[in-house]
DSSP file (Angstrom, degrees, kcal/mol; ACC not computed):
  #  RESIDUE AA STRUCTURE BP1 BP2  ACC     N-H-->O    O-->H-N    N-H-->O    O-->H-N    TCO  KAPPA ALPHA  PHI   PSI    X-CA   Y-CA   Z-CA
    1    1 A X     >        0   0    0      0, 0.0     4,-1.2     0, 0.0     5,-0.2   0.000 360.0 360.0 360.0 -36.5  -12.8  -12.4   14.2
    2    2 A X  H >>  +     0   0    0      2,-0.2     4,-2.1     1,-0.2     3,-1.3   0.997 360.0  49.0 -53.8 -66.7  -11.7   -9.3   12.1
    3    3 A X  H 3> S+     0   0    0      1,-0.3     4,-3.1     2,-0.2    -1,-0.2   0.851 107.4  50.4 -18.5 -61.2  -10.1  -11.3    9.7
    4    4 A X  H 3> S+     0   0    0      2,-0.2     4,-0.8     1,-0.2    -1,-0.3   0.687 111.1  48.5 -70.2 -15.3  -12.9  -13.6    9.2
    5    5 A X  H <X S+     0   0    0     -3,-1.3     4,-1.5    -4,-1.2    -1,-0.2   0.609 114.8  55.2 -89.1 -30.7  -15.5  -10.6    8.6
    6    6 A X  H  X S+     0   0    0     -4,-2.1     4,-1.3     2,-0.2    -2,-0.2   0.742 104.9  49.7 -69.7 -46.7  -12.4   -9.5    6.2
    7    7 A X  H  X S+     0   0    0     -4,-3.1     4,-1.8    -5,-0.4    -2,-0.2   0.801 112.7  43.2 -80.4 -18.2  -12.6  -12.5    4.6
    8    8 A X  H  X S+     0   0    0     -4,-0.8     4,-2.7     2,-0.2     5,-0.5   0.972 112.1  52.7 -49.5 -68.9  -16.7  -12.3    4.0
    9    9 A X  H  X S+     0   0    0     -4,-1.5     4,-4.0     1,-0.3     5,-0.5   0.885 114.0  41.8 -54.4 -71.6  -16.4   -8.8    3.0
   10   10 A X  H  X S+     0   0    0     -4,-1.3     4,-3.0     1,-0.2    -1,-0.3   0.953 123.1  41.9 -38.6 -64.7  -13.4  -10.3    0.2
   11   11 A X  H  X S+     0   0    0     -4,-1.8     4,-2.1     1,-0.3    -1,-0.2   0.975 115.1  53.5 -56.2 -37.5  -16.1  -13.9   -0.6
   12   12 A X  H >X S+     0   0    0     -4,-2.7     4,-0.9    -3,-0.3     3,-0.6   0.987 115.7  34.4 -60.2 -53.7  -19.2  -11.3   -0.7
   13   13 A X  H 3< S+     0   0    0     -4,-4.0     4,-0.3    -5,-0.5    -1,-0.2   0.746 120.6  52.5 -94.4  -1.1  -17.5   -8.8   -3.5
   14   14 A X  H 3< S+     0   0    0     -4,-3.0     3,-0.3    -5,-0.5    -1,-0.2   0.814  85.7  85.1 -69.9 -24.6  -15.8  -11.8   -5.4
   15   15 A X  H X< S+     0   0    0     -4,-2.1     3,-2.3    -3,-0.6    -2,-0.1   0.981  97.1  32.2 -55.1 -55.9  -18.8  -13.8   -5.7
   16   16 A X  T 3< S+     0   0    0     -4,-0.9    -1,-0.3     1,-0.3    -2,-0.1   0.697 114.4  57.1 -78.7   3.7  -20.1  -12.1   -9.0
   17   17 A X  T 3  S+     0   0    0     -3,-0.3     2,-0.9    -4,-0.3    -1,-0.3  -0.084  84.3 122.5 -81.9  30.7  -17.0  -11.5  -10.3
   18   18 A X    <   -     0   0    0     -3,-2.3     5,-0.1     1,-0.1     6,-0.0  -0.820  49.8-153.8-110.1  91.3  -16.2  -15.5  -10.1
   19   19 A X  S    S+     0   0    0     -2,-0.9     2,-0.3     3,-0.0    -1,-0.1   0.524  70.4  15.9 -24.6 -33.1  -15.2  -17.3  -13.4
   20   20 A X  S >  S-     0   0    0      0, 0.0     3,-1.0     0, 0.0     2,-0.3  -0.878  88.8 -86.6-142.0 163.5  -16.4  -20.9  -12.6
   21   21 A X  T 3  S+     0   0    0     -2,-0.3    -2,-0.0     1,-0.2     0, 0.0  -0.786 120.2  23.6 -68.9 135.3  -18.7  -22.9  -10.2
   22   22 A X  T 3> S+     0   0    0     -2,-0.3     4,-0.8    -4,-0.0    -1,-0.2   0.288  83.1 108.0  67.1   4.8  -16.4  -23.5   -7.4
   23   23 A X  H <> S+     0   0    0     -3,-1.0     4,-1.8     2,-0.2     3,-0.3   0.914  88.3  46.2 -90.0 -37.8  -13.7  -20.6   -7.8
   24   24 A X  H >> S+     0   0    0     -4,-0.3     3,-9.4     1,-0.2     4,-0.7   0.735 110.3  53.5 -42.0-106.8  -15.5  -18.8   -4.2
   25   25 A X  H 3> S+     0   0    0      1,-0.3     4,-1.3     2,-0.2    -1,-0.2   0.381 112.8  41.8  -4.4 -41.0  -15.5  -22.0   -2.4
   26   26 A X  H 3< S+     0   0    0     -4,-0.8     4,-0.4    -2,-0.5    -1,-0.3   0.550 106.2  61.7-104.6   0.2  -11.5  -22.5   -3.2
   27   27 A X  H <X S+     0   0    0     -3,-9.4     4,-0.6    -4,-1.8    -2,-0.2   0.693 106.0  50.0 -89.3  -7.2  -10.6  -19.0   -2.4
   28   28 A X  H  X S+     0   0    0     -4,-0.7     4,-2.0     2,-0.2     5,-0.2   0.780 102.3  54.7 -95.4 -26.4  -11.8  -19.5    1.0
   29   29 A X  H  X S+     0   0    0     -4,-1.3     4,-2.3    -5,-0.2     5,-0.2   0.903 111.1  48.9 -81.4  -9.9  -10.1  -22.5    1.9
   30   30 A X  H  > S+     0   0    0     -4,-0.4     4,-0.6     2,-0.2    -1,-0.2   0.854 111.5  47.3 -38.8 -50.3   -7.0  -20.8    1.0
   31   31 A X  H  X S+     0   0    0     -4,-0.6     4,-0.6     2,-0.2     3,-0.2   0.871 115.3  50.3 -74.3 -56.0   -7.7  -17.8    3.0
   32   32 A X  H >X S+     0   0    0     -4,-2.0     4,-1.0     1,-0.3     3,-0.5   0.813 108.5  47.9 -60.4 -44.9   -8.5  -20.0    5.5
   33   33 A X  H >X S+     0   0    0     -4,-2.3     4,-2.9     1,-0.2     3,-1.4   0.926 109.6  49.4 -51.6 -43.7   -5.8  -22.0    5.5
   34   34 A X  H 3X S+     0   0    0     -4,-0.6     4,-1.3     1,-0.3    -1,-0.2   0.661 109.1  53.3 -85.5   8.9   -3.4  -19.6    5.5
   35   35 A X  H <X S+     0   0    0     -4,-0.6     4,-1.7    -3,-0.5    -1,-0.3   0.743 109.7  47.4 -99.0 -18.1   -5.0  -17.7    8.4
   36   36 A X  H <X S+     0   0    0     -3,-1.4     4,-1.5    -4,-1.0    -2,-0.2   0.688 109.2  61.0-113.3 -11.7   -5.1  -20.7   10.7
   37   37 A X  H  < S+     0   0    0     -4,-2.9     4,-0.3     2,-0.2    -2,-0.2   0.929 109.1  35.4 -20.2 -81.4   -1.5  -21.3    9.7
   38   38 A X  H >X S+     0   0    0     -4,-1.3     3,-2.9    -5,-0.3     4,-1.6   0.982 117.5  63.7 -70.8 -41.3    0.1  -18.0   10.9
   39   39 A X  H >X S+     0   0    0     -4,-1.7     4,-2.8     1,-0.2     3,-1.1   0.933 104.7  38.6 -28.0 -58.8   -2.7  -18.5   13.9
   40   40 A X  H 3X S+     0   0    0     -4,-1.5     4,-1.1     1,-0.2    -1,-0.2   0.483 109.2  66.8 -80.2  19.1   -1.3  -21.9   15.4
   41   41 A X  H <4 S+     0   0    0     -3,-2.9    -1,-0.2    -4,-0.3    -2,-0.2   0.692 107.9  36.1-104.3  -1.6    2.2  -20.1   14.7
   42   42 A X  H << S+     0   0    0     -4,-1.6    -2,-0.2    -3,-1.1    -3,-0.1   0.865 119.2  56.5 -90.2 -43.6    1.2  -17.1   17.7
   43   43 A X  H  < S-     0   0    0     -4,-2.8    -3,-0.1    -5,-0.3    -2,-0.1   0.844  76.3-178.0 -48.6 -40.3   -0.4  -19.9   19.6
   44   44 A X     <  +     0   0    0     -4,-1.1     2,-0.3     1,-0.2    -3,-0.1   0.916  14.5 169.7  11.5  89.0    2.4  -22.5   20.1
   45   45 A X    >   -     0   0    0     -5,-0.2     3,-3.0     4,-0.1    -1,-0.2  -0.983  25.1-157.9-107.8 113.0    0.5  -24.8   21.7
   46   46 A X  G >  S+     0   0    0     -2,-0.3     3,-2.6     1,-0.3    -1,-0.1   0.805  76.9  71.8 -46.5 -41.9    2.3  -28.0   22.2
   47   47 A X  G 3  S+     0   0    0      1,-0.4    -1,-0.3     2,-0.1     3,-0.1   0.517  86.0  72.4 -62.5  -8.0   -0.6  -30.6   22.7
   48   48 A X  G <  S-     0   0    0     -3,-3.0    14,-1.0     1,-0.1    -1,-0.4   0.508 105.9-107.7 -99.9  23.1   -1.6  -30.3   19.2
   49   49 A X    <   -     0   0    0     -3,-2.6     2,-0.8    -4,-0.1    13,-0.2   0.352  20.8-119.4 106.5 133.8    1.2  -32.1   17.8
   50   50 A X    >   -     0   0    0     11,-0.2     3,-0.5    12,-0.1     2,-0.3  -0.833  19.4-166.3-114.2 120.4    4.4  -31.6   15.9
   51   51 A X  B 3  S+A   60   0A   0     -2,-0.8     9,-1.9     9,-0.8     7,-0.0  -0.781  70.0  17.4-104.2 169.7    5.3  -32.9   12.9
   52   52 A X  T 3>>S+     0   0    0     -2,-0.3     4,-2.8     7,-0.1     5,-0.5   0.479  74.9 131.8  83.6  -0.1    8.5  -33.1   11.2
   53   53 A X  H <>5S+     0   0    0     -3,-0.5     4,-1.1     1,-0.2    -2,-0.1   0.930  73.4  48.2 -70.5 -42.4   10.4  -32.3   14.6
   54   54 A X  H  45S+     0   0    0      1,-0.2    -1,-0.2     2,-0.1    -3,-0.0   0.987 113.3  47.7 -58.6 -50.4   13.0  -35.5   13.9
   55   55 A X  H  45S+     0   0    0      1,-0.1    -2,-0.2     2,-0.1    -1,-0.2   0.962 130.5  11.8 -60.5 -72.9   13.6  -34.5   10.7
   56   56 A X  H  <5S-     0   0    0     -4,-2.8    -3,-0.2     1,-0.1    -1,-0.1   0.905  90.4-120.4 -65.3 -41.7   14.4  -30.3   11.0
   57   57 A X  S  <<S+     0   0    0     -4,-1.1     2,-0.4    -5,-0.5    -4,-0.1   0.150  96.1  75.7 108.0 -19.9   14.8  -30.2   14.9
   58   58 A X  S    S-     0   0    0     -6,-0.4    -2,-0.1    -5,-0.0    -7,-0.0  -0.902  73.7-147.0-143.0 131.2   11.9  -27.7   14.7
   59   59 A X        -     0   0    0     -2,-0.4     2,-0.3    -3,-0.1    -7,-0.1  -0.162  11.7-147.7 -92.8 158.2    8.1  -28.6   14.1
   60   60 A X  B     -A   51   0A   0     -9,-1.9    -9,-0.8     2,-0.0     2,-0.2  -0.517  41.7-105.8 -92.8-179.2    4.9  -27.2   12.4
   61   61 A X     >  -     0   0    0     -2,-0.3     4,-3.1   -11,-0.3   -11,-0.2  -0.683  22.6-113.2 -85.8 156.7    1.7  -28.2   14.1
   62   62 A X  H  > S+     0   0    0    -14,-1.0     4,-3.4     1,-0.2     5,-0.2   0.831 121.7  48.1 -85.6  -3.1   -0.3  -30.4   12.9
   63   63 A X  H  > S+     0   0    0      2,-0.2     4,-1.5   -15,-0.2    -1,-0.2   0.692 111.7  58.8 -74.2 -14.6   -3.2  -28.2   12.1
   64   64 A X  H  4 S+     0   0    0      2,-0.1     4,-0.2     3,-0.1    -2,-0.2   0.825 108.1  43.4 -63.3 -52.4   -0.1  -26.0   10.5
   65   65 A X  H >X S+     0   0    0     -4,-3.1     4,-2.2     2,-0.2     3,-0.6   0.972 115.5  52.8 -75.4 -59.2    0.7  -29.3    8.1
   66   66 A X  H 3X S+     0   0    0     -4,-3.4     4,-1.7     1,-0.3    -2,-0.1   0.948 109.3  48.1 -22.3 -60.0   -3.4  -29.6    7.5
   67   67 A X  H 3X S+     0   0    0     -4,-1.5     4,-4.3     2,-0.2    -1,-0.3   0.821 108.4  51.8 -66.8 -10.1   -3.5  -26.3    6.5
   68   68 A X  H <> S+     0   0    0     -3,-0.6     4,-1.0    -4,-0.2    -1,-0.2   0.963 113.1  47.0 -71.2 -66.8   -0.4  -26.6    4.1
   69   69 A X  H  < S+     0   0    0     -4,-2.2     4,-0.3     1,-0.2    -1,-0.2   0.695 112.4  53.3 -61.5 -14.6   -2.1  -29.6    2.4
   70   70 A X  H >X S+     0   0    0     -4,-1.7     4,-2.5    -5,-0.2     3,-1.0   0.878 111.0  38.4 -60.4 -40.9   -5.2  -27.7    2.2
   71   71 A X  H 3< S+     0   0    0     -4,-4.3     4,-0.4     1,-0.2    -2,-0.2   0.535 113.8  56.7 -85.1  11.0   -4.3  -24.6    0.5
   72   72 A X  T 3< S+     0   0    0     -4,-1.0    -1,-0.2     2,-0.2     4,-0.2   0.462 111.4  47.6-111.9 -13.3   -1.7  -26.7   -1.9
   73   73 A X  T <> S+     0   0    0     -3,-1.0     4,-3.5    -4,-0.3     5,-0.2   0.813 113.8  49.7 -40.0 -64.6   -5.3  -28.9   -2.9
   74   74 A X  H  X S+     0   0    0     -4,-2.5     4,-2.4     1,-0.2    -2,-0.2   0.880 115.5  37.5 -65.8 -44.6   -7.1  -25.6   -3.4
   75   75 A X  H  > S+     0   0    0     -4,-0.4     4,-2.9     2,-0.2    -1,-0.2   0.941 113.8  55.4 -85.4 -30.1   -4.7  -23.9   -5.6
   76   76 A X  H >4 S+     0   0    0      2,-0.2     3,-0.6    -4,-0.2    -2,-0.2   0.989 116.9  39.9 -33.0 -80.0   -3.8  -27.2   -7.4
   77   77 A X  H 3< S+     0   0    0     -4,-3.5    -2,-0.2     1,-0.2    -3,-0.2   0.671 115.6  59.9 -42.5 -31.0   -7.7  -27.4   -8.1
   78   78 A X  H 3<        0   0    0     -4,-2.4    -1,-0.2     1,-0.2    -2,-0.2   0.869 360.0 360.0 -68.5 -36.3   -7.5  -24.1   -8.6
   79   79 A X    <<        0   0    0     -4,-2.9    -2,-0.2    -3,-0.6    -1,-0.2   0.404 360.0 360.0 -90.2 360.0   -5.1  -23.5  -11.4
């Protein structure tokens, strides 16, 4: 919950410094991503899925792999 209140505080004092329509809106799924990243990586919880376990021998989750393709849209879109 700190985080996310860390990350308002951050969207709150970016907004009016914000070059374009959409530049807020893709610095939070970034943030977001990358927070729910290192999240499922304290959880290891199995049940949500691994991917990539044939291939390395050791898996992301897949909400780990989401968040990879999200913040690799958003910064794509961004730049």
């Amino acid at each position: 919950m700190g985080w996310e209140l860390g990350f308002f505080a951050l969207l709150c004092w970016f907004l009016p410094r914000r070059r374009f329509d959409g530049q807020v809106m893709l610095l939070c799924l970034t943030l977001y991503a990358g927070l729910r990243s290192i999240t499922e990586f304290f959880r290891d919880d199995p049940s949500r899925g691994n991917l990539f376990e044939p291939l390395f021998g050791s898996a992301i989750s897949s909400s780990q792999g989401i968040s990879v393709l999200v913040s690799a849209a958003a910064l794509t879109v961004f730049v």
